[in-house]
C-alpha positions as CSV (number, residue, x, y, z in Angstrom):
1,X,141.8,-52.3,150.0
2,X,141.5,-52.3,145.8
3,X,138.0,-51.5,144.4
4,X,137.1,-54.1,142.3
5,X,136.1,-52.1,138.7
6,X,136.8,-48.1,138.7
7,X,135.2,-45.9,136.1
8,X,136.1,-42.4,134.1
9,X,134.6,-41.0,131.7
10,X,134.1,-37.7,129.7
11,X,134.4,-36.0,126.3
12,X,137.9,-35.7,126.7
13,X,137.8,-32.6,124.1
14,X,140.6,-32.8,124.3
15,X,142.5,-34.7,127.1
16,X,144.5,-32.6,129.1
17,X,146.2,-32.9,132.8
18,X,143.2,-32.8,134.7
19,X,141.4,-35.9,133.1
20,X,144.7,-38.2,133.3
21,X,145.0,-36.7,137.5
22,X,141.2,-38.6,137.5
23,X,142.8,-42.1,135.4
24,X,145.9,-41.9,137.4
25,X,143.7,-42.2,140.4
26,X,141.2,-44.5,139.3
27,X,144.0,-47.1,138.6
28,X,145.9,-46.3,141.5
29,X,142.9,-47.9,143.7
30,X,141.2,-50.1,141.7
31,X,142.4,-53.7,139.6
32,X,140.8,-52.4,136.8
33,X,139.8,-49.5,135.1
34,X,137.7,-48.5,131.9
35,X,137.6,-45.2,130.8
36,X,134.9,-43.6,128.6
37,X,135.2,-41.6,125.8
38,X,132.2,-40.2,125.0
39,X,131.0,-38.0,121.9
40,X,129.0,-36.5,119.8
41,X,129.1,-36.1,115.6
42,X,129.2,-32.2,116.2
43,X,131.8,-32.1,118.1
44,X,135.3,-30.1,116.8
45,X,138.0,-32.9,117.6
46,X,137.4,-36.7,115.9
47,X,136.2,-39.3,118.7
48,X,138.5,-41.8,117.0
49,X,141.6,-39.7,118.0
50,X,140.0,-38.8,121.5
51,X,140.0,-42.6,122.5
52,X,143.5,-43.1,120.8
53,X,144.8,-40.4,123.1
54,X,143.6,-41.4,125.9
55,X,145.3,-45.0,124.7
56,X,148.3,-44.1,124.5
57,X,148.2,-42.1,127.5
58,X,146.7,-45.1,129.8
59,X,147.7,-48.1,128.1
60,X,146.7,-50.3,131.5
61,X,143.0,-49.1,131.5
62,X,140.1,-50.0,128.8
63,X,139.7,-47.0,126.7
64,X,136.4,-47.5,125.0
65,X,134.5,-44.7,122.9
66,X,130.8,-44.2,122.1
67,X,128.1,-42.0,120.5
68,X,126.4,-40.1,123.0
69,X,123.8,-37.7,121.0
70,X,121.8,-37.4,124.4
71,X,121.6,-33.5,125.2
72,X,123.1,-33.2,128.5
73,X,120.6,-32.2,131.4
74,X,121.3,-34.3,134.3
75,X,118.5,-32.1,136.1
76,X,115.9,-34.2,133.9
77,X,115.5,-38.3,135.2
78,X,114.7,-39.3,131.7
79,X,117.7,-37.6,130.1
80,X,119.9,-38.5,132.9
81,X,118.8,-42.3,132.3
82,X,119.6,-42.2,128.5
83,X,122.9,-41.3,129.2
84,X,123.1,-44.1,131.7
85,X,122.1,-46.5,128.6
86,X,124.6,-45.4,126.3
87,X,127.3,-45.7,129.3
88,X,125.9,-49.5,130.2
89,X,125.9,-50.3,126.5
90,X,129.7,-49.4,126.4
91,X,130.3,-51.0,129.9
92,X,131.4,-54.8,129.9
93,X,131.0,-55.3,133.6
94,X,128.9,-53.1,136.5
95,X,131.3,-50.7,137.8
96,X,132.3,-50.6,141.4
97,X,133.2,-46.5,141.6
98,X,133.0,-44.0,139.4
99,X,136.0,-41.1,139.5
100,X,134.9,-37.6,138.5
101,X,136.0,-34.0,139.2
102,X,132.2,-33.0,138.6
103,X,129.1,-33.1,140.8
104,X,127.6,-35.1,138.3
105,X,129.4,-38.3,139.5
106,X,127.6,-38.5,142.1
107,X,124.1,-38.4,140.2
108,X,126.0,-41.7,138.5
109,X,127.2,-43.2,141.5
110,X,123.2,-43.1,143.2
111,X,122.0,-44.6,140.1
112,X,124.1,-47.7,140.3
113,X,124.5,-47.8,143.5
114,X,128.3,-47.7,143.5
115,X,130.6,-45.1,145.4
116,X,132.0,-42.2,143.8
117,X,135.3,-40.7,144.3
118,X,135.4,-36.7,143.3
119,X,138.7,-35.9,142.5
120,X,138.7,-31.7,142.3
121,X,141.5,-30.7,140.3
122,X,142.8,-27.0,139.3
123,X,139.8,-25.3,137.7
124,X,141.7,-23.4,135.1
125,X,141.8,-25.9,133.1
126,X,139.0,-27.5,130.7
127,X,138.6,-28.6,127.5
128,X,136.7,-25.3,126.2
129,X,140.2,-23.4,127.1
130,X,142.4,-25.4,126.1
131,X,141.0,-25.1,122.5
132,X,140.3,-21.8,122.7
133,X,144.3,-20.9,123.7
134,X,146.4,-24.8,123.2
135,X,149.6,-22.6,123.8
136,X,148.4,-21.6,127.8
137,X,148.1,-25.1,128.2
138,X,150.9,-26.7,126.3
139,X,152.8,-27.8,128.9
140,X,149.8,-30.0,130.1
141,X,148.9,-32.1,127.2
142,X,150.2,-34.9,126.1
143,X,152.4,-35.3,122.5
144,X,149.4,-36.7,120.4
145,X,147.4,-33.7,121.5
146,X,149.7,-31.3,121.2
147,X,150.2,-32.7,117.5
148,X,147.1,-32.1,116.8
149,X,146.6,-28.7,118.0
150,X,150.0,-26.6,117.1
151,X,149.4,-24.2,114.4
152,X,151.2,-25.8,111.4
153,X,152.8,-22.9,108.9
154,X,154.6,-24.1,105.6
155,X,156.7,-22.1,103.9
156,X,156.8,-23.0,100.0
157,X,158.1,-21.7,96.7
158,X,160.5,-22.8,93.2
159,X,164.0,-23.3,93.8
160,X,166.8,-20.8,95.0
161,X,163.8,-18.6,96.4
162,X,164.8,-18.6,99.7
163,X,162.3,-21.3,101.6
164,X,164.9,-22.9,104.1
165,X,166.0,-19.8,105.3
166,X,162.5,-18.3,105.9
167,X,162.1,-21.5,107.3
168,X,164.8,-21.6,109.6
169,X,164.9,-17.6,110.5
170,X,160.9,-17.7,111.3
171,X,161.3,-20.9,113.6
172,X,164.2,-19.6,115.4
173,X,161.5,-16.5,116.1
174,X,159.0,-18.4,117.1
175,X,161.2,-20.6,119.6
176,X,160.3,-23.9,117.7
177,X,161.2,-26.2,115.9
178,X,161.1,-26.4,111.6
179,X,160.9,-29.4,109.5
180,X,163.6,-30.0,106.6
181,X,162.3,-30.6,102.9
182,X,162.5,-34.4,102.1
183,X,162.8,-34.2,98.4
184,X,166.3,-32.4,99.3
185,X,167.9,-34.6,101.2
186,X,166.6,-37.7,98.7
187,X,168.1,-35.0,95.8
188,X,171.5,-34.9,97.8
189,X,171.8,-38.8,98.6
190,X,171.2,-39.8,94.8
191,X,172.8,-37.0,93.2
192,X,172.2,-35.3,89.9
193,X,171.4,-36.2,86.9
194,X,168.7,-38.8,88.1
195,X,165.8,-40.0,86.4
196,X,162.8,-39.8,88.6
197,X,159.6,-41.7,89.4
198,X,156.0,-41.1,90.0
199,X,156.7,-43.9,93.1
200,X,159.8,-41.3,94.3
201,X,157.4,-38.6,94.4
202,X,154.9,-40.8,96.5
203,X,157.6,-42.0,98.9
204,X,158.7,-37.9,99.4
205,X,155.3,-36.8,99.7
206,X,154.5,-39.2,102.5
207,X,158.3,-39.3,104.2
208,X,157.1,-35.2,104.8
209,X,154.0,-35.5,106.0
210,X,155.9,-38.5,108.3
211,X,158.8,-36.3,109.2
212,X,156.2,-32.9,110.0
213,X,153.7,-35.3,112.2
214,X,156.7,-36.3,114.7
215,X,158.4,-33.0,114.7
216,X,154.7,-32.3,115.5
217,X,155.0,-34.1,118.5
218,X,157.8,-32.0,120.3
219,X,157.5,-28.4,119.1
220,X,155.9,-25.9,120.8
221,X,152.2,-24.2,119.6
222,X,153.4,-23.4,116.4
223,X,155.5,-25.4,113.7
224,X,157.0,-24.6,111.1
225,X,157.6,-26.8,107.7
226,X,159.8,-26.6,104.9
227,X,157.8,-27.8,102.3
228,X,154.6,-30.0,101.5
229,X,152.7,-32.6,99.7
230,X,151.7,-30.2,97.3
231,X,155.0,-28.7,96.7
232,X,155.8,-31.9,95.3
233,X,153.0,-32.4,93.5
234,X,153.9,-29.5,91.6
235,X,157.4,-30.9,91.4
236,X,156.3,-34.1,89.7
237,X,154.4,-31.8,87.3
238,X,157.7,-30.1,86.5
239,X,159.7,-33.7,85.9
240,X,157.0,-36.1,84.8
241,X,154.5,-33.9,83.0
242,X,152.1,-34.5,85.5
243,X,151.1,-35.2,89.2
244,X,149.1,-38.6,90.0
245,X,146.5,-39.3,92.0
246,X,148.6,-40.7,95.4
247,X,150.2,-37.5,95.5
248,X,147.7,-35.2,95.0
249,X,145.5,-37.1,97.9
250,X,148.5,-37.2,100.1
251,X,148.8,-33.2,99.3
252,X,144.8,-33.2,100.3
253,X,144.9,-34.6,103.3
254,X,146.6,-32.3,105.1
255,X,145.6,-28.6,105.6
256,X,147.6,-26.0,107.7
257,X,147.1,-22.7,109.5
258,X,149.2,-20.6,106.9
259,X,150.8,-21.1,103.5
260,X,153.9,-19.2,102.8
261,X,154.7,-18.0,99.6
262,X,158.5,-17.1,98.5
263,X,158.7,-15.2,95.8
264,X,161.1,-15.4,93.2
265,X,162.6,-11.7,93.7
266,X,166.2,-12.6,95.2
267,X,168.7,-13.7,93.3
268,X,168.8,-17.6,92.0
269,X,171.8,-19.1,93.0
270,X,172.9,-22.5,91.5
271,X,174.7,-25.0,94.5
272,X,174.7,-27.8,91.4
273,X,172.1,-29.6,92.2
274,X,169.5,-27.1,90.9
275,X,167.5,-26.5,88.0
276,X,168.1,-23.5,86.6
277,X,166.5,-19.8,86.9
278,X,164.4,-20.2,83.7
279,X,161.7,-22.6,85.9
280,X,161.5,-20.1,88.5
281,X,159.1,-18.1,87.2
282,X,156.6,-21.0,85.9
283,X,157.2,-22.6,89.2
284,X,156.1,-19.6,91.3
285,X,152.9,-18.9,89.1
286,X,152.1,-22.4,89.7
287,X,151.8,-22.1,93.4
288,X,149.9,-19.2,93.0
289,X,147.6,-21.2,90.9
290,X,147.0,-24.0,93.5
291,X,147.6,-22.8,97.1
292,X,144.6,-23.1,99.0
293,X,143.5,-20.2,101.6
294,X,145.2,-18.8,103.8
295,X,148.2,-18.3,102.0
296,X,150.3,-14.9,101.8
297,X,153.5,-14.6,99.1
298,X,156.6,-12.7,100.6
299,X,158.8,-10.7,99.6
300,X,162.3,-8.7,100.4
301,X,165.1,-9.9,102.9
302,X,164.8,-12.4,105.0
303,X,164.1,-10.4,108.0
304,X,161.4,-8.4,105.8
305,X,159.5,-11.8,104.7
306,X,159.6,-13.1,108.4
307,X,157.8,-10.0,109.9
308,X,155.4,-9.9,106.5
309,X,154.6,-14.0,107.9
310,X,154.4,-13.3,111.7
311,X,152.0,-9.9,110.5
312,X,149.7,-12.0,109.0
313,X,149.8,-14.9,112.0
314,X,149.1,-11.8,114.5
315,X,146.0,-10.6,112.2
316,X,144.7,-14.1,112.3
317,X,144.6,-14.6,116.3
């Protein structure tokens, strides 16, 4: 027979296979299930997007989160009952069994009086490893996560300076996937000459961070980007005098694990919907001006600038 109310709960830091075996089962035996997303404000991954995982993940249970600045030491009854207050605080009804894969579910279940059902799962797994190495463990988190966690590289430079084919060559090393430049394909639907707006450069910069968050979804640890925010801030600069403030946040609210750097040492070649070779030079000293660290400029072939990137990637593990 159904248990009435079935609890999980945890840091969920981040979720991974293990802690949705332990939902699975909770709603597999009881009517309903509320799950627990505890945290702490000095703690590496966001509680907001902790609970949201575990949303999306669980959509039939109630996915509550909750500050829990208690220090854990369930050997001490005074600590063990604060975290009980913070838990009944979050609760909306008395649970009837608590599901854990810890020995510390049963110090719960005693103090309510409730059962507990200890679900042991493959030990191999925590949260601690899968941030320490995301890509042992990829296969075992959930799109959100993995979004989260992949090592984002974006490869950025002026015109005719090769960034779609780094782009392209370095993914196709890697085994993942790349994300195409926006302002490109908008360049190529309207054609040229066209007079741009600050609003145009708005909707790029946000389409790319839009089109790099769902490729985000399905590539593998590492994904590569063909282009940024603040490559087209620096565009706007180059048509409109200046970049505005949307942009520039946009082009702040995003960080990644390497900026790439093409230099302007190949030949320019004009496919009639570029510029001209005279910008190329200004345009590369401005990204040297505003790239934020880490970011390496490469030079040479293509095959050159990819092993000069995955050098640097190797350097940084």
């Amino acid at each position: 027979m159904a248990a009435g109310h079935g609890l999980v709960l945890g840091k969920f830091l981040p979720p991974h296979a293990g802690h949705h075996e332990l939902v699975e089962q909770a709603l597999a035996h009881c009517e309903r299930v509320t799950v627990l997303v505890l945290g702490a404000a000095h703690e590496p991954i966001p509680l907001v997007l902790r609970r949201d995982w575990m949303r999306e993940r669980h959509p039939d249970a109630r996915v509550v989160a909750g500050w829990d600045e208690v220090p854990i030491d369930f050997a001490d009854p005074l600590v063990h009952d604060a975290h009980i207050e913070v838990m009944e605080r979050l609760l909306d009804a008395r649970p009837d069994v608590v599901f854990t894969g810890e020995d510390y579910g049963e110090l719960l279940a005693q103090r309510w009086g409730i059962d507990h059902v200890c679900v042991r799962r493959d030990g191999s797994i925590s949260g601690t490893a899968v941030r320490a190495d995301p890509g042992a463990y990829w296969d075992r988190l959930t799109p959100g996560v993995r979004a989260y966690l992949c090592r984002r590289i974006v490869i950025t430079g002026a015109e005719s300076t090769g960034t779609t084919t780094l782009a392209r060559a370095l993914a196709e090393r890697l085994g993942t996937v790349w994300v195409p430049e926006v302002g490109r394909a908008v360049s190529e639907a309207r054609g040229i000459p066209y007079t741009w707006t600050h609003a145009d450069f708005e909707m790029i910069a946000r389409r790319q961070q839009r089109d790099e968050d769902r490729a985000a979804r399905l590539s593998g640890p590492v994904l590569v980007c063909d282009t940024d925010a603040l490559a087209t801030c620096i565009w706007q600069e180059r048509y409109l005098g200046r970049s505005t403030g949307p942009v520039e946040a946009i082009a702040a609210s995003r960080s990644y694990a390497l900026s790439v750097l093409t230099s302007d040492d190949i030949p320019f070649v004009q496919d009639g919907l570029r510029d001209g070779e005279h910008l190329r030079g200004w345009m590369t000293q401005r990204f040297r001006e505003r790239l934020r660290e880490p970011w390496i400029e490469v030079r040479g072939s293509v095959e050159e600038r990819v092993d000069q990137v995955l050098a640097r990637m190797l350097s940084r593990t």
